[in-house]
C-alpha positions in Angstrom: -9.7 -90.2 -101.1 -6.6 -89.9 -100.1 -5.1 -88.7 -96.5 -3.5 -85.1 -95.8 0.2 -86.1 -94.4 1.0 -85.0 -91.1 4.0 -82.3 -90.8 6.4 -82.9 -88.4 5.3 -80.2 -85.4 1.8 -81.7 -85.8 2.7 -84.9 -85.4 5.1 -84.1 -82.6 1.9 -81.9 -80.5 -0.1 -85.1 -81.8 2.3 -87.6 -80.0 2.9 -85.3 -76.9 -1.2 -84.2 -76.4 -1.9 -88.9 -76.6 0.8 -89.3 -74.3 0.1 -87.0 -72.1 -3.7 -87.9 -72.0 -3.0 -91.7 -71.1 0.2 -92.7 -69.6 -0.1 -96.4 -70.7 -0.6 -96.1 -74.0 2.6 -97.8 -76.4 2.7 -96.0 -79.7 3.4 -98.2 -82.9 3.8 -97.2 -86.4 6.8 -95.0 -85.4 9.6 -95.8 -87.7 8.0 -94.7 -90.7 7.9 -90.9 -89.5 11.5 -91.2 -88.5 12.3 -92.0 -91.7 10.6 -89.5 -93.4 12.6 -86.9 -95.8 11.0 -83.7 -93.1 12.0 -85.5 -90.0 15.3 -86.1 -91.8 15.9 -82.4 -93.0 14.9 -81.1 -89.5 17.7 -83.2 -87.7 20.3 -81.9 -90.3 19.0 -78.3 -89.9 19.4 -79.1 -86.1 22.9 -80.5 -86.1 23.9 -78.1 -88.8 23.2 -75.3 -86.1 25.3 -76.6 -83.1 27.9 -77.5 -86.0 30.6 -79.1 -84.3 33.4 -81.3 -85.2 33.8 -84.3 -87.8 33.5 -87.6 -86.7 35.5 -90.7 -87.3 35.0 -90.3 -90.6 36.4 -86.8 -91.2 33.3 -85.9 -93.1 32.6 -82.1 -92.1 29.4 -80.1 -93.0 31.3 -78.5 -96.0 31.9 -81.8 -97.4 28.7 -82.7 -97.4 26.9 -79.5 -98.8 29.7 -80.0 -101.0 28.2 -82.9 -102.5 24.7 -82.2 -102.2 22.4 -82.2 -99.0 19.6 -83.7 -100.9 21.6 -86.4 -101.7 23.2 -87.4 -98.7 19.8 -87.5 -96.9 18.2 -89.7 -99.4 20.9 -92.0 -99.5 20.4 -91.8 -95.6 17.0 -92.5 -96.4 17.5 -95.5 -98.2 19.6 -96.9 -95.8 16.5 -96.8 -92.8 14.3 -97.8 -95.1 16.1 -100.9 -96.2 17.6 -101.5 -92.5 21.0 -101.2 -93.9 22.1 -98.5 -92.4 24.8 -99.1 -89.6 26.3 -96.7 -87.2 30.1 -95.5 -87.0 31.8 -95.6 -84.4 32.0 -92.1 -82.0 35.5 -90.0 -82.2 36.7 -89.4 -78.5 38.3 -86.5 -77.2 39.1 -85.8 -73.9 37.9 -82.1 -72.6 39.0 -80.7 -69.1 36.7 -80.8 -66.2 37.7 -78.7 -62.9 40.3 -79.4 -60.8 42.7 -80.6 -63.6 40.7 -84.1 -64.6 39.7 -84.7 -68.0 36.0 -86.1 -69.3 35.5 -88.3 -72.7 33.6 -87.0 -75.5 32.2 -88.7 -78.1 31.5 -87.2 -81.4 29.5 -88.8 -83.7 29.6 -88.4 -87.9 27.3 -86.4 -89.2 24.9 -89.3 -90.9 24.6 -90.5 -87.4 24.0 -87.5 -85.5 21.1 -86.8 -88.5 19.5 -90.7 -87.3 19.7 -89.6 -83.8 18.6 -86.5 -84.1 15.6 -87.8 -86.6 15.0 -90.8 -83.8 14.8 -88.0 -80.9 12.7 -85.9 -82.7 10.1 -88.4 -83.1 10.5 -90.2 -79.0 10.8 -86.9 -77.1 7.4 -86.0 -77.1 6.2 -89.3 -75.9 8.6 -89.3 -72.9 9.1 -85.5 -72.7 5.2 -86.1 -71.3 6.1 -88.9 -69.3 9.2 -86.7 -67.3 8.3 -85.1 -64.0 8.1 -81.0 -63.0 11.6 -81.5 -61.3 13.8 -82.8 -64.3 15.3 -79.5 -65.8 18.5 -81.3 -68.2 18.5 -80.9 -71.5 14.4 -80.5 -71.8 12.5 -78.5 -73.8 11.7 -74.8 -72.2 13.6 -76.3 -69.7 17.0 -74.3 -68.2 19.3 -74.1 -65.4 18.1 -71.4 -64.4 14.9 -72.7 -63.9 16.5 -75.5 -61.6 18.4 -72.6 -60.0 15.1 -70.2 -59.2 13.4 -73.7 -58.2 16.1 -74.6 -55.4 16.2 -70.8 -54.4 12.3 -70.9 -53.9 12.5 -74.0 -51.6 15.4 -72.5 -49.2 13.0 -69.3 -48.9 10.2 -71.8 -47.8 12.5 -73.1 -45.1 13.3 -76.0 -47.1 17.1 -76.0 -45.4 18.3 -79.7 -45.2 19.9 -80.5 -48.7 20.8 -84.0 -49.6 23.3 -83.3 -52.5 23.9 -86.3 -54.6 26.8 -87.0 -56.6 26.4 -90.0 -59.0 29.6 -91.7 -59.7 30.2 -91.8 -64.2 26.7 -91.5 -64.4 26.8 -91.5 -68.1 28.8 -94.4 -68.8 27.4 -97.0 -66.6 23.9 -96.9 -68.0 22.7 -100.4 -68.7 21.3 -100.5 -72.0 18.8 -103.7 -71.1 17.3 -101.2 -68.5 17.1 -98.5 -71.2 15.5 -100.5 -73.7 13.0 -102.0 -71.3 11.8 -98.0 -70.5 11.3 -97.6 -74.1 9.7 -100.8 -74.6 7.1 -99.3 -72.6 5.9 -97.1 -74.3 6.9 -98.1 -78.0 5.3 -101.0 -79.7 7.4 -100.6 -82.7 10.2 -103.1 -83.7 11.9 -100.8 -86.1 12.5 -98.2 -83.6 13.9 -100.6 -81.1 16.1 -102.1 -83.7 17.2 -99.1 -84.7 17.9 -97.4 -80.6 19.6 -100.9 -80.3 22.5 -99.8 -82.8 22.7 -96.4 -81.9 23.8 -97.5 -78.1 25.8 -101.0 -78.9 28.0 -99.0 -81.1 29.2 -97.0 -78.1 30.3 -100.1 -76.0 28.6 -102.1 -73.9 27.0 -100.3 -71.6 26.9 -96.3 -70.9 25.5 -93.0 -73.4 27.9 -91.0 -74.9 28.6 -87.8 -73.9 28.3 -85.7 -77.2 25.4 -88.1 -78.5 22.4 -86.4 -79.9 19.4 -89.0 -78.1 22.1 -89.2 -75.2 20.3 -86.4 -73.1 16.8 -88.2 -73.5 17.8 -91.3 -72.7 19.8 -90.0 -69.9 16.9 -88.6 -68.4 14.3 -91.6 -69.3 16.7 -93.4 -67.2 16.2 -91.6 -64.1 12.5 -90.9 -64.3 11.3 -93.2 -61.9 13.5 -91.4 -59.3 12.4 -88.4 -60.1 8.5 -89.7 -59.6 9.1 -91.1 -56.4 10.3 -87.5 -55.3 7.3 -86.2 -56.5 5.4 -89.0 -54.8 7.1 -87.5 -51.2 5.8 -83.8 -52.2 2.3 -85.0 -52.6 2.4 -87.3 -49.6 3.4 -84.6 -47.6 1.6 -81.8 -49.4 -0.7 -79.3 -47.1 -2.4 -77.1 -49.6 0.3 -74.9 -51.2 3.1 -76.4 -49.4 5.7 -79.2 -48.8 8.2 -80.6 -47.5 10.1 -81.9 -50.0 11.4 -80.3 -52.8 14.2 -81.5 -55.5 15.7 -80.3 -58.9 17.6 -82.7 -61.3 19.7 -81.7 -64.3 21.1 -84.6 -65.8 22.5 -86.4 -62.6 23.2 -83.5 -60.9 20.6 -83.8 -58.0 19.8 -81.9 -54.7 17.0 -83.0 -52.6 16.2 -79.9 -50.2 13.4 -81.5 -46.9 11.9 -78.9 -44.4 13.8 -78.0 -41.3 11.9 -78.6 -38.4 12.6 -81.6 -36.1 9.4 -83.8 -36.7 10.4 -83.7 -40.6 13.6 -85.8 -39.5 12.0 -89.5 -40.0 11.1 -88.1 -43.5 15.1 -86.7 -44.6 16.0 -90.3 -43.5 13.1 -91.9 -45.3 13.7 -89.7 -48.6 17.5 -90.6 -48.7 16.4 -94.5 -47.7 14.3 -94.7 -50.8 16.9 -93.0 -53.4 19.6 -95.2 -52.4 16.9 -98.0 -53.6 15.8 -96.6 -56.4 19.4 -96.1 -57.9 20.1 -99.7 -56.8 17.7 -100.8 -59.0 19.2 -98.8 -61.9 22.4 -100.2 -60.8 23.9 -96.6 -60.7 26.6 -96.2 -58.1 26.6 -93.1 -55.6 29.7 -91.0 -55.0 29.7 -90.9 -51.4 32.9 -89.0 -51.6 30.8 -86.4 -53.1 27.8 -86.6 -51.8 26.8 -84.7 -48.8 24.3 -83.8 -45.9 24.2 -79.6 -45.8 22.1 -78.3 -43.2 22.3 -74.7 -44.3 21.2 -73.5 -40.9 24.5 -74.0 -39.3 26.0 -71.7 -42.1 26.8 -74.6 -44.3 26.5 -74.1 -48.2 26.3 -76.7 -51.4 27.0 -76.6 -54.6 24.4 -77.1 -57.6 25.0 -76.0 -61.4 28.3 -73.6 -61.1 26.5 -71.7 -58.2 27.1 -72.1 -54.1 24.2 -71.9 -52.2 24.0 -70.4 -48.5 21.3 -69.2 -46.7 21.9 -65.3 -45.0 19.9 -62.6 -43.5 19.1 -59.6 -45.8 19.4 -55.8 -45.4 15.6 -56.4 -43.8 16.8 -59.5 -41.2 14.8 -61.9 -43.3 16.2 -64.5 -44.5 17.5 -65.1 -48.1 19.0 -67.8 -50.1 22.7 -66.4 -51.4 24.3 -67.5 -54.9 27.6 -67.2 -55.9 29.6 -68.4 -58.6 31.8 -70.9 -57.4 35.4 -70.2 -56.9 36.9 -73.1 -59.5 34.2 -71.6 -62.5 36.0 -68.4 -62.3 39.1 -69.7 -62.1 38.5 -72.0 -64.9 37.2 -68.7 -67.0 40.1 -67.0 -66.0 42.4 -69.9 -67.6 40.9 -70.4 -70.8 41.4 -66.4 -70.8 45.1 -66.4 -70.3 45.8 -69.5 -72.6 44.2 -66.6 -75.1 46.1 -63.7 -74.1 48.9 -65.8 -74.3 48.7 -67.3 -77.7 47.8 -63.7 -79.0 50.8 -61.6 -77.6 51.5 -60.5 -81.6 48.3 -60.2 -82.8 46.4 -57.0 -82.9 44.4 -56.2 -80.2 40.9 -56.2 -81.9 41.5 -60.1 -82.8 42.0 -60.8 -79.0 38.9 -58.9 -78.2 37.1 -60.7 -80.7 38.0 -63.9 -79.2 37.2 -63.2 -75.5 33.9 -61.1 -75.7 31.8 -64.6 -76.7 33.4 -66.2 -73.7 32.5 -63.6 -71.3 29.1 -62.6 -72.8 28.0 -66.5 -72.0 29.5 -66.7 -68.6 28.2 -63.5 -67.4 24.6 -64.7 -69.0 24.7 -67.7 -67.1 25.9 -66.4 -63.6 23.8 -63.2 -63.8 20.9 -65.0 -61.7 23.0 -65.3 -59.0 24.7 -62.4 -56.7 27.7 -61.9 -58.7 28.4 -58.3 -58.5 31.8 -58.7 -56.7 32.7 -61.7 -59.0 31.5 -59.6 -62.0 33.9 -56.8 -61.0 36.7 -58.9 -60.6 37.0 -60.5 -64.1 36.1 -57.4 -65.4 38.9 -55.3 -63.8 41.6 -58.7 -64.7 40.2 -58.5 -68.4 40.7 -54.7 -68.4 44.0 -55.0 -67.1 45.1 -57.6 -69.6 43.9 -55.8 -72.3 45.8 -52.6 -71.4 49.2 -54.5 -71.0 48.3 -56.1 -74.3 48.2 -52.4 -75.8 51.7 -51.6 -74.0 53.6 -54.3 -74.8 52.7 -53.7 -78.7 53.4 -49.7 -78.4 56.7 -51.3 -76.1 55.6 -49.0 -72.9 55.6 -49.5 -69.9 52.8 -49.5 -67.5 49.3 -50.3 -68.3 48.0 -47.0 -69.5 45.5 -45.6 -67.6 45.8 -42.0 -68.6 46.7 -43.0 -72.0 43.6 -45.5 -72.9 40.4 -44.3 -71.2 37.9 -46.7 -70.2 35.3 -45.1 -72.6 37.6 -45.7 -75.6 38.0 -49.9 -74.4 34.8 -50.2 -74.4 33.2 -48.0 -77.1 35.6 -47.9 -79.7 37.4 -51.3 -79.1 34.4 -52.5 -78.3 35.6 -54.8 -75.2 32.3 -56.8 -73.6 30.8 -54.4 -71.3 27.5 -55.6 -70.0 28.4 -56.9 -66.6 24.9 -56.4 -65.0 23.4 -58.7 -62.8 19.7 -59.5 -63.1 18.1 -61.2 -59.8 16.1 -64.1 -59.8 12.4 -63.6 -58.7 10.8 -65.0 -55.5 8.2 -65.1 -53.5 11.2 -62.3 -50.8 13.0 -60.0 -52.1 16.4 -61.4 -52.9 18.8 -57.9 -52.1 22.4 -58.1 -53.5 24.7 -58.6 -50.6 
């Protein structure tokens, strides 16, 4: 008789359904699914999708369909099988951050962003059952704007003294002993360990890289246990429906929002007490340059994904959590614009539209949530503008043509991005645009 094998989503519900059912259970027998030709296919599929740049190597995506797909995973194969197979090193690129700063990227080659893809297809269900209700980076059916709508909900519930933490290079001064250990855990598998050992050795001694395919799981196994004493303050100080505490974590960007009254003032101290252990025992360092203390009933504000936060009255004198898009993510949008405008001044108009409606469609996607109609109409006017001086410097007019180039024919017939709309998060008040 022999046994049906297991496709890959079955196996990954399988994983997540045990984990989830008994939280001290250490799987074995791994390796051999991450090794498998499906799990090996799905990973390429997966980094084929985000594409991306070569690695060290130079290999690109059309080299290797080039020479045969089938080919270059079974030779990858071979290598996991026999426990040849040895990671390259990660090309770096720096990529600029606000402000003017830069931050180090690492791009893998494609054979290792296949391992790690094939290794995080197999380990996220396990710890993806393991992660807490608060932990929104990088998760599945997880967003930002899930975070976002959680933080908004706790301001409306009077949840108005924010400890806003800033880790300090988070990602590069994970300890990969401590890393291992959490895996350990939960994996009785050699193979696997072996094989997550490589996979972080080659990029240095300690630290993920930024870029890395597993880097966003591990990054978030790492914090876990701060996210579960969080959740350990909510139920402590739960009252049927309600608490005191409330957090949201993407990555290591955390904000820790505690209830407002004055009895609640042992517990802000007590919550920021046990953090400060907690990342002392992870041996992550907190920015206390960045880090603050808002208490957003004295008008103050914080800053959490891209968005400000304040707290305001509405048109019906209740009050309202506000979200704007902060002022250096516009001006950062309005830079990468320019550096377009400006290396386009000869080319045809439709080519500069082209380039500029995919940046505009995701930046207005993301900031939508929040109360960007003002914001909205600002970029929209500067883009409008641009794009009319474009048209008059290539007809050599003066002027920007507003009797000459109607709106209607930008947007229709050019087809310049048009869909500026803002789309209000829900909550339990209605959040009016201000």
């Amino acid at each position: 008789m022999t046994k049906t094998p297991i496709h890959l989503q079955d196996l990954r519900r399988r994983l997540y359904v045990k984990a989830k059912a008994e939280p001290a259970w250490r799987f074995w027998g791994l390796y051999v699914h991450v090794c498998k030709r499906e799990t090996l296919q799905e990973a390429y599929l997966a980094a084929r999708a985000n594409d991306g740049a070569p690695g060290i190597d130079g290999v690109t995506f059309a080299a290797v369909e080039a020479g045969g797909v089938e080919e270059f995973l079974d030779q990858l194969r071979k290598e996991l099988v026999e426990r040849t197979y040895r990671p390259q090193r990660a090309r770096k690129v720096e990529i600029p951050k606000d402000g003017g700063k830069t931050r180090q990227l690492s791009i893998p080659s494609i054979r290792d962003r296949v391992v790690q893809g094939a290794l995080k297809l197999i380990l996220e269900p396990i710890f993806g059952a393991d992660f807490q209700p608060g932990s929104f980076g990088y998760r599945p059916n997880k967003s930002a704007h899930t975070a976002i709508q959680r933080v908004s909900k706790a301001i409306l519930e009077g949840k108005t003294c924010v400890i806003d933490f800033d880790l300090r290079a988070y990602f590069d001064t994970v300890r990969h002993p401590i890393v291992l250990e959490k895996v350990a855990r939960r994996v009785d598998d050699d193979a696997v360990l072996w094989l997550l050992k490589l996979l972080l050795e080659v990029s240095g001694k300690q630290g993920v890289p930024q870029g890395g395919v597993i880097s966003p799981l591990l990054s978030n196994l790492y914090l876990n246990e701060v996210d579960q004493m969080l959740e350990r303050a909510k139920a402590t100080t739960r009252r049927e429906r309600w608490t005191a505490v409330e957090y949201a974590r993407f990555a290591d960007d955390l904000v820790i929002l505690v209830d407002w009254q004055p009895r609640q003032q042992w517990l802000r101290q007590a919550v920021e007490k046990r953090l400060r252990e907690e990342f002392a025992k992870l041996q992550v360092e907190v920015n206390e340059e960045k880090s603050r203390r808002v208490d957003l009933q004295q008008g103050e504000s914080f800053g959490f994904l891209g968005l400000e936060f304040r707290r305001i009255r509405s048109r019906r004198g209740r009050w309202m959590p506000l979200l704007l898009p902060k002022g250096k993510k516009r001006t950062a949008l309005l830079g990468k614009l320019k550096e377009i405008f400006r290396a386009s001044r000869s080319q045809p108009v439709g080519g500069v539209i082209e380039k500029i409606n995919p940046i505009l469609r995701g930046w207005v996607k993301y900031f939508a949530i929040g109360h960007s109609s003002r914001c909205f109409s600002y970029i929209r006017n500067w883009v409008e503008t641009r794009i009319r001086r474009h048209l008059a410097r290539a007809c050599q007019r003066r002027g920007f043509g507003w009797k000459r180039w109607s709106r209607e024919w930008l947007y229709g017939t050019l087809g310049l991005f048009s869909e500026y709309r803002v789309s209000y998060q829900p909550s339990n008040s209605a959040v009016a645009p201000v």
